[in-house]
Backbone as ProteinMPNN parsed JSONL, in Angstrom:
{"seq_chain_A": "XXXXXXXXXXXXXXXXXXXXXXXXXXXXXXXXXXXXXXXXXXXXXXXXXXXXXXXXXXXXXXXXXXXXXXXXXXXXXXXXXXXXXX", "coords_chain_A": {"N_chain_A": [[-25.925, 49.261, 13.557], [-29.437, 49.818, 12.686], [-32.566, 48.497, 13.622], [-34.244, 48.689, 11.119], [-32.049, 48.392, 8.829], [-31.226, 45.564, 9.327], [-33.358, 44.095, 8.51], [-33.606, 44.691, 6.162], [-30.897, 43.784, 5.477], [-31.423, 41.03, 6.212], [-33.643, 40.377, 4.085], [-32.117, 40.359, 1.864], [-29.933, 38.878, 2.045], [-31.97, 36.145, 1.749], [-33.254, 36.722, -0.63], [-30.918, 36.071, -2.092], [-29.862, 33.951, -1.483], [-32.541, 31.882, -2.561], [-31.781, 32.835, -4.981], [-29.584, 31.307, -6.055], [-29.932, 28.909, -5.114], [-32.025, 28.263, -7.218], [-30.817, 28.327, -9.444], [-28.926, 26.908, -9.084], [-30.397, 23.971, -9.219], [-31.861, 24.476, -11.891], [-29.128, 24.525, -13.232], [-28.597, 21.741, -12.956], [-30.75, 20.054, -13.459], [-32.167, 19.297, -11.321], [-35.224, 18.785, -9.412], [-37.776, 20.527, -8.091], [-39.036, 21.683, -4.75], [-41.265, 22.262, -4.979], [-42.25, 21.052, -6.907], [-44.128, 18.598, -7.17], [-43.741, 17.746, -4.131], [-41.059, 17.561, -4.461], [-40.863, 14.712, -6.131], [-39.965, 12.954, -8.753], [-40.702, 14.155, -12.704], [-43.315, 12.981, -14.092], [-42.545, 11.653, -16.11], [-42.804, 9.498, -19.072], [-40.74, 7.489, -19.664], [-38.735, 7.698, -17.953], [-40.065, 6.792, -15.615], [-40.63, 4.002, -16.47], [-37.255, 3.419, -16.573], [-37.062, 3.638, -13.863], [-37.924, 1.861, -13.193], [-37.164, -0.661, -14.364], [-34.618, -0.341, -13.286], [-35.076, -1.343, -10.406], [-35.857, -3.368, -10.595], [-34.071, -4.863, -11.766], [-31.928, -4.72, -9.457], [-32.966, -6.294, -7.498], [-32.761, -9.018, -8.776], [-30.051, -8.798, -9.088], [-29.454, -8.978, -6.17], [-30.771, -11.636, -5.47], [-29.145, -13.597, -7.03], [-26.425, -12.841, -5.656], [-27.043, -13.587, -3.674], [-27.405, -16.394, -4.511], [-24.406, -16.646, -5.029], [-23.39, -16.792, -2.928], [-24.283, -18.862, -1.469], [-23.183, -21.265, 0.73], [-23.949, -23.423, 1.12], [-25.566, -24.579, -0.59], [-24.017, -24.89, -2.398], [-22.325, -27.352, -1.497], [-24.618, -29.281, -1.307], [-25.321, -29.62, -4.263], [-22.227, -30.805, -4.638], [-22.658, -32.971, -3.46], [-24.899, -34.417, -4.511], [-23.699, -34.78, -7.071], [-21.74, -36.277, -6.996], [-23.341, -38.577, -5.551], [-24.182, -39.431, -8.224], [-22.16, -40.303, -9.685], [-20.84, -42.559, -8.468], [-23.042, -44.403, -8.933]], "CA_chain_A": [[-26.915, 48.913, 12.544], [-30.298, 49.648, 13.059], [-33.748, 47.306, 13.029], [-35.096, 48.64, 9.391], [-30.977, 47.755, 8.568], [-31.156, 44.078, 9.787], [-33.972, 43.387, 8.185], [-33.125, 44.5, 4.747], [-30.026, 42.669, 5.017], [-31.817, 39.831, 6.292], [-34.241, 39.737, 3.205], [-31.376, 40.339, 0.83], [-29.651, 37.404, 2.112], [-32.972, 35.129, 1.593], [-33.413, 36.542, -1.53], [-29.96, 35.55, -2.741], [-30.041, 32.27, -1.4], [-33.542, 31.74, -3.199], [-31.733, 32.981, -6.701], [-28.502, 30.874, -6.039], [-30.902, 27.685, -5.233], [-32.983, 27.759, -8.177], [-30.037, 28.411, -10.72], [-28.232, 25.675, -9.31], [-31.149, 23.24, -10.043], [-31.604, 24.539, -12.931], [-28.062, 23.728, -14.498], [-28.258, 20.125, -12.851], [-31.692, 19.096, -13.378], [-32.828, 18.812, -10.128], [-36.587, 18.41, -9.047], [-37.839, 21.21, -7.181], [-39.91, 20.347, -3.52], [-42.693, 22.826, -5.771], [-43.32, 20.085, -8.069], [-45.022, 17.732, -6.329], [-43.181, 17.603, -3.056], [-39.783, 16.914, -4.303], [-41.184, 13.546, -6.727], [-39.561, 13.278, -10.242], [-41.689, 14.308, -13.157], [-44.075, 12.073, -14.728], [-42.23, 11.106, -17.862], [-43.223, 7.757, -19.116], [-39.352, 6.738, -20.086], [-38.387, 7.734, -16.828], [-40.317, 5.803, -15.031], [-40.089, 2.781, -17.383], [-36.408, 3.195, -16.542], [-36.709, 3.458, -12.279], [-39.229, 0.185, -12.546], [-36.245, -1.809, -14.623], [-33.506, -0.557, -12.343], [-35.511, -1.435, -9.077], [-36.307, -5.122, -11.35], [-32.623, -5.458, -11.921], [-31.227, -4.325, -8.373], [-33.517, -7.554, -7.243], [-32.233, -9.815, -9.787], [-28.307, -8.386, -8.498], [-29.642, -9.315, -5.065], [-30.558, -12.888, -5.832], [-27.937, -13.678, -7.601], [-25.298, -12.494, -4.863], [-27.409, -14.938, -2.697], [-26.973, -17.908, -4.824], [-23.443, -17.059, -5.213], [-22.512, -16.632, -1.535], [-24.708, -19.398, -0.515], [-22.255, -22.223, 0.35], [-24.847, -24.59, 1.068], [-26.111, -25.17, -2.304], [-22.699, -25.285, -3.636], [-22.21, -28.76, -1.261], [-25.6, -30.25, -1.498], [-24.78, -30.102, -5.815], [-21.416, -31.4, -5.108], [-23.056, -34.338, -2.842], [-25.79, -34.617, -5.459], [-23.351, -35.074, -8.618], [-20.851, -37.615, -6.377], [-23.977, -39.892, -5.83], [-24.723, -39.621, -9.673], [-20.982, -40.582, -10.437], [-21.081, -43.509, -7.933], [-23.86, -45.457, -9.443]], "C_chain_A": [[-28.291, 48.979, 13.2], [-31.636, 48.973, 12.384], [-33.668, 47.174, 11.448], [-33.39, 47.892, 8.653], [-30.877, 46.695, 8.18], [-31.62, 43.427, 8.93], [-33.822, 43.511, 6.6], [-32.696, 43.753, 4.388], [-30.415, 41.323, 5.533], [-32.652, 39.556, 4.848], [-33.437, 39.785, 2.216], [-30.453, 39.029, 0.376], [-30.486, 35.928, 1.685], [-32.92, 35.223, 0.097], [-31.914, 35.841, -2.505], [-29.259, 33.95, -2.86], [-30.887, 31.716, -2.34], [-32.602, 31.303, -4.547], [-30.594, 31.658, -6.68], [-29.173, 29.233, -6.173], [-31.193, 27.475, -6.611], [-32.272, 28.223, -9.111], [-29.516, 27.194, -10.275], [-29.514, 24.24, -9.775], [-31.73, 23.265, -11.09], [-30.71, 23.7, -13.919], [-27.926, 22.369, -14.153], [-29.659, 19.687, -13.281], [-32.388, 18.993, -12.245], [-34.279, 19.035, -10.223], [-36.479, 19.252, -7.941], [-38.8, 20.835, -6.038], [-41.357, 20.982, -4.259], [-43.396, 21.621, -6.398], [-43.269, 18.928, -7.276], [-44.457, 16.918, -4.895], [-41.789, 16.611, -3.685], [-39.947, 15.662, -5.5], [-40.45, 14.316, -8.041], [-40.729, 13.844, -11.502], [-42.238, 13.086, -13.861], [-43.864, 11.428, -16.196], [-42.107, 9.616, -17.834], [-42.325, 6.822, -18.977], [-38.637, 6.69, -18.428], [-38.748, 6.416, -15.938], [-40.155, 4.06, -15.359], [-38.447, 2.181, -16.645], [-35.986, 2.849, -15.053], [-37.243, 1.571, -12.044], [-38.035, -0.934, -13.03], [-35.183, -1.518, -13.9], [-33.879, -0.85, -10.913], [-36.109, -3.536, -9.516], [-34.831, -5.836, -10.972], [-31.575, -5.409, -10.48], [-31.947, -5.791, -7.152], [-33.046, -8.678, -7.314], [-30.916, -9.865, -9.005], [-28.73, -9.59, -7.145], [-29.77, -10.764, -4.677], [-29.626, -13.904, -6.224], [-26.621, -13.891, -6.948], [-25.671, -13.389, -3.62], [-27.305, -16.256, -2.701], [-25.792, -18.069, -4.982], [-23.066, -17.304, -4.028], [-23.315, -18.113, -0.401], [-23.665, -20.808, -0.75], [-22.759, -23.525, 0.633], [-25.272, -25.593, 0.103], [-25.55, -26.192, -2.988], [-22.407, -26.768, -3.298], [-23.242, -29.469, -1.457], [-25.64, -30.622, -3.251], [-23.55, -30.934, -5.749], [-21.681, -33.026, -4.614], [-23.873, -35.045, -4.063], [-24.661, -35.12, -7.071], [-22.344, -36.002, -8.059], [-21.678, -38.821, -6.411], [-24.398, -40.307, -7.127], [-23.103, -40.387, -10.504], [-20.76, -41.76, -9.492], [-21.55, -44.961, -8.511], [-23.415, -46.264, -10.82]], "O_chain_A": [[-28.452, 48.296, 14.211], [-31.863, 48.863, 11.179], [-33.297, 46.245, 10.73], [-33.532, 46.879, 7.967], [-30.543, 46.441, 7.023], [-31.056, 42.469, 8.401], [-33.914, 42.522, 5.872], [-33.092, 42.978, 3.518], [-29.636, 40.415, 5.244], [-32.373, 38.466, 4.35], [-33.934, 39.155, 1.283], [-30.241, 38.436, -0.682], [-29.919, 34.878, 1.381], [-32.64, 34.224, -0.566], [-32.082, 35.178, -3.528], [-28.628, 33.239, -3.642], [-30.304, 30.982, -3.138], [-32.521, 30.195, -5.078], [-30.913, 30.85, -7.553], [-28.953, 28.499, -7.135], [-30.645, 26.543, -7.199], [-33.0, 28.72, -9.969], [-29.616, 26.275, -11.088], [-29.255, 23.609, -10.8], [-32.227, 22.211, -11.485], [-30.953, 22.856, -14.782], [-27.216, 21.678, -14.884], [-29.571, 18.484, -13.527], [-33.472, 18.429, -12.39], [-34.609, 19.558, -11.287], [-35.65, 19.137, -7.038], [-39.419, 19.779, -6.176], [-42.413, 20.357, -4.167], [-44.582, 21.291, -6.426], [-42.237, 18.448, -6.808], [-44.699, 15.737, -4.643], [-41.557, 15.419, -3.48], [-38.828, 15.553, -6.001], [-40.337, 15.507, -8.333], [-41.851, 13.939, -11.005], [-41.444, 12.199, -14.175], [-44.62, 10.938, -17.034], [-41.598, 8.823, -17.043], [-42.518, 5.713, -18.48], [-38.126, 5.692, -17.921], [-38.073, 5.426, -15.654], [-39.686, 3.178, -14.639], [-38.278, 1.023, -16.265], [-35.03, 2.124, -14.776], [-37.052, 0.639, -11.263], [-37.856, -1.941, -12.345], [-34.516, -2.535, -13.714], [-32.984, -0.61, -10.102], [-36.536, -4.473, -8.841], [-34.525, -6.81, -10.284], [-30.52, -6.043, -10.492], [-31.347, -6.115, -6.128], [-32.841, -9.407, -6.343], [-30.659, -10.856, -8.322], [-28.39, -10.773, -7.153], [-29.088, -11.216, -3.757], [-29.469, -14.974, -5.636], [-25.801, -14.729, -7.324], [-24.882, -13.817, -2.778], [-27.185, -17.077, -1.792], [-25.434, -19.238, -5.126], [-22.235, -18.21, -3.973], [-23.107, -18.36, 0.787], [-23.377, -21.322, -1.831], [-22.138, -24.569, 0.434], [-25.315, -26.82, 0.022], [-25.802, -27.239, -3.585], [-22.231, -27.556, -4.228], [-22.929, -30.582, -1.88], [-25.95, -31.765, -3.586], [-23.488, -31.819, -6.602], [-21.165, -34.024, -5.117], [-23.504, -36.128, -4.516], [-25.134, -35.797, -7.983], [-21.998, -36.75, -8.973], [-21.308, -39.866, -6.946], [-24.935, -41.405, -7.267], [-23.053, -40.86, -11.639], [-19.947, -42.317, -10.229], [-20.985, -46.051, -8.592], [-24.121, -47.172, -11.259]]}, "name": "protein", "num_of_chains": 1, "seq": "XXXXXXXXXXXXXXXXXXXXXXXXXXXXXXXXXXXXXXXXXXXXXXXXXXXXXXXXXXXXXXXXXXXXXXXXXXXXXXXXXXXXXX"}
């Protein structure tokens, strides 16, 4: 195989990668790195929707802290023994 060869089949290969790329994000949706380095697009709902799942993934987080904390759970059960005492 010679040079001019190589290089054909080197740009034939690029280019087929290229097409193969930008059909597959196509049929999924994906976000190309063109539009604005990779970032989603600017749709209002969208975002709306990242800001309440980054609200609610908080919330989860809290939550999984007050359940696992076993501290709590005895200083309430101390707290409702001295209330059943009196």
């Amino acid at each position: 195989m010679n040079p001019f060869e190589m290089v054909v089949a080197i740009i034939v290969v690029i280019t087929i990668g290229k097409v193969l790329n930008t059909r597959f994000q196509a049929r999924h949706a994906l976000p190309s790195d063109e539009e604005g380095n990779g970032t989603y697009s600017q749709d209002p709902d969208a975002s709306r929707l990242r800001e309440e799942i980054k609200y609610l993934k908080e919330r989860v987080a809290v939550l999984e802290k007050i359940a696992t904390d076993d501290r709590g759970a005895r200083e309430l059960e101390n707290e409702i023994e001295k209330l059943r005492d009196r």
